[in-house]
C-alpha positions as CSV (number, residue, x, y, z in Angstrom):
1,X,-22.4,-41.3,27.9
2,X,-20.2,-40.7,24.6
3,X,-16.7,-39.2,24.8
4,X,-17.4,-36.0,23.6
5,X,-20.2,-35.7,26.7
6,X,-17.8,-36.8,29.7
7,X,-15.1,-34.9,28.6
8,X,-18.0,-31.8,28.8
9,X,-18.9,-33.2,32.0
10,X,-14.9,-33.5,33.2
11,X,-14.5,-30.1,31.9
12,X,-17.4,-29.0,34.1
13,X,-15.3,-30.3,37.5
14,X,-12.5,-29.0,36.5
15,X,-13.3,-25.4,35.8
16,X,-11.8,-25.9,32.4
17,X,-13.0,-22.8,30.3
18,X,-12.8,-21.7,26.6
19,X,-9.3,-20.0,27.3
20,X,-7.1,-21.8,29.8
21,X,-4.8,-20.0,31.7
22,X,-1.4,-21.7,31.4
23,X,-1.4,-22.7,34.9
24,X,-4.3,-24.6,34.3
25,X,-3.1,-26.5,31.1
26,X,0.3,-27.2,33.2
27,X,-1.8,-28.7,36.4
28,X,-4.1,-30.8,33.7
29,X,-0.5,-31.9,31.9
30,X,1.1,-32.8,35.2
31,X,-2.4,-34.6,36.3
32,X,-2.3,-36.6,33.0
33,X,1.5,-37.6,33.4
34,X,0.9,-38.6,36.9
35,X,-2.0,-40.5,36.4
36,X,0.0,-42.5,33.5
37,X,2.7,-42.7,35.8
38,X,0.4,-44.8,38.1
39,X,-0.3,-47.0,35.3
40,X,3.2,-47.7,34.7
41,X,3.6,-48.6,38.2
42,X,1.0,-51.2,38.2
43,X,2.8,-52.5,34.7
44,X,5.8,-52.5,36.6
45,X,4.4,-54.2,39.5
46,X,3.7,-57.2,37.2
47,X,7.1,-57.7,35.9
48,X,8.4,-57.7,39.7
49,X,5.9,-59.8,40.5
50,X,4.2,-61.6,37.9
51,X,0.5,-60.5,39.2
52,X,-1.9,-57.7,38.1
53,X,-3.7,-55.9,40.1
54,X,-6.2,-55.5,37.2
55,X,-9.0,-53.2,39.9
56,X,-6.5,-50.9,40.3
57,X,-5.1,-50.3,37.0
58,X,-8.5,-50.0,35.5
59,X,-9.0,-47.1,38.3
60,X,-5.7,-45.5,36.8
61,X,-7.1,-45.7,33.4
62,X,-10.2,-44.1,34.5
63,X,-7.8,-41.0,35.8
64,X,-5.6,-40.9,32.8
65,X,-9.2,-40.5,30.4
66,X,-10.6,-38.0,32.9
67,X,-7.5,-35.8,32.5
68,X,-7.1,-36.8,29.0
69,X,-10.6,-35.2,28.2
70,X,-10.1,-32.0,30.3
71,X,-7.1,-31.6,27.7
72,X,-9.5,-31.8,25.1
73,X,-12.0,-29.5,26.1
74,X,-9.2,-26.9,27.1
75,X,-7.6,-27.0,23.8
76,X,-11.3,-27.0,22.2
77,X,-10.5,-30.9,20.9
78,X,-13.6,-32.6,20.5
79,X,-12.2,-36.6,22.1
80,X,-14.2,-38.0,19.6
81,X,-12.6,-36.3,16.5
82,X,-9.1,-36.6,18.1
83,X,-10.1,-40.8,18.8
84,X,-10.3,-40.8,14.8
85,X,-7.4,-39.1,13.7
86,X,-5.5,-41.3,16.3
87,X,-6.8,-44.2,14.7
88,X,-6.1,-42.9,11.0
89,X,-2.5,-41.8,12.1
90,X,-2.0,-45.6,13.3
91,X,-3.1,-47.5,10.4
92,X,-1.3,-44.8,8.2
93,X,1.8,-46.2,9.8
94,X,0.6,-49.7,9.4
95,X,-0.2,-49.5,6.1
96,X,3.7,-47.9,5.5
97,X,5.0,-50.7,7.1
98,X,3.3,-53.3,5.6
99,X,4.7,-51.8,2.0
100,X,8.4,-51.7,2.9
């Protein structure tokens, strides 16, 4: 499965249509920054404790991506396309840094 064809498939379970109502947007934004708070909390976990619980974070990831794709389809972002600007932003910076 691509990117571009789960976040079709994540849109499908979430009900995410061609024009989001803004409650929707708002309960996928609040989704994504809970998921990604659970990540944090399994980062933060490891500094307290000095172990990973490496299952669990993985099953956070897997939340943050599922809501992360629903925002893409309700904005009409194809993941794949957004996956290479990301990537062009980043070594743009790189590259800026490298010639200061």
């Amino acid at each position: 499965m691509t990117i571009d064809e789960y976040a079709a498939w994540a849109a499908s379970i979430a009900k995410v249509d061609e024009h989001p109502s803004n409650e929707r947007l708002s309960y996928l934004g609040l989704g994504l920054a809970g998921e990604s708070g659970e990540v944090a909390e399994h980062i933060k976990k490891l500094l307290r404790d000095d172990w990973l619980d490496q299952a669990g974070l993985v099953e956070e990831l897997g939340d943050v991506i599922y809501y992360w794709a629903c925002l893409c389809a309700a904005t009409g972002q194809q993941p794949s396309e957004l996956l290479k600007a990301s990537a062009a932003k980043i070594n743009r910076r790189i590259s800026e840094a490298a010639g200061r």
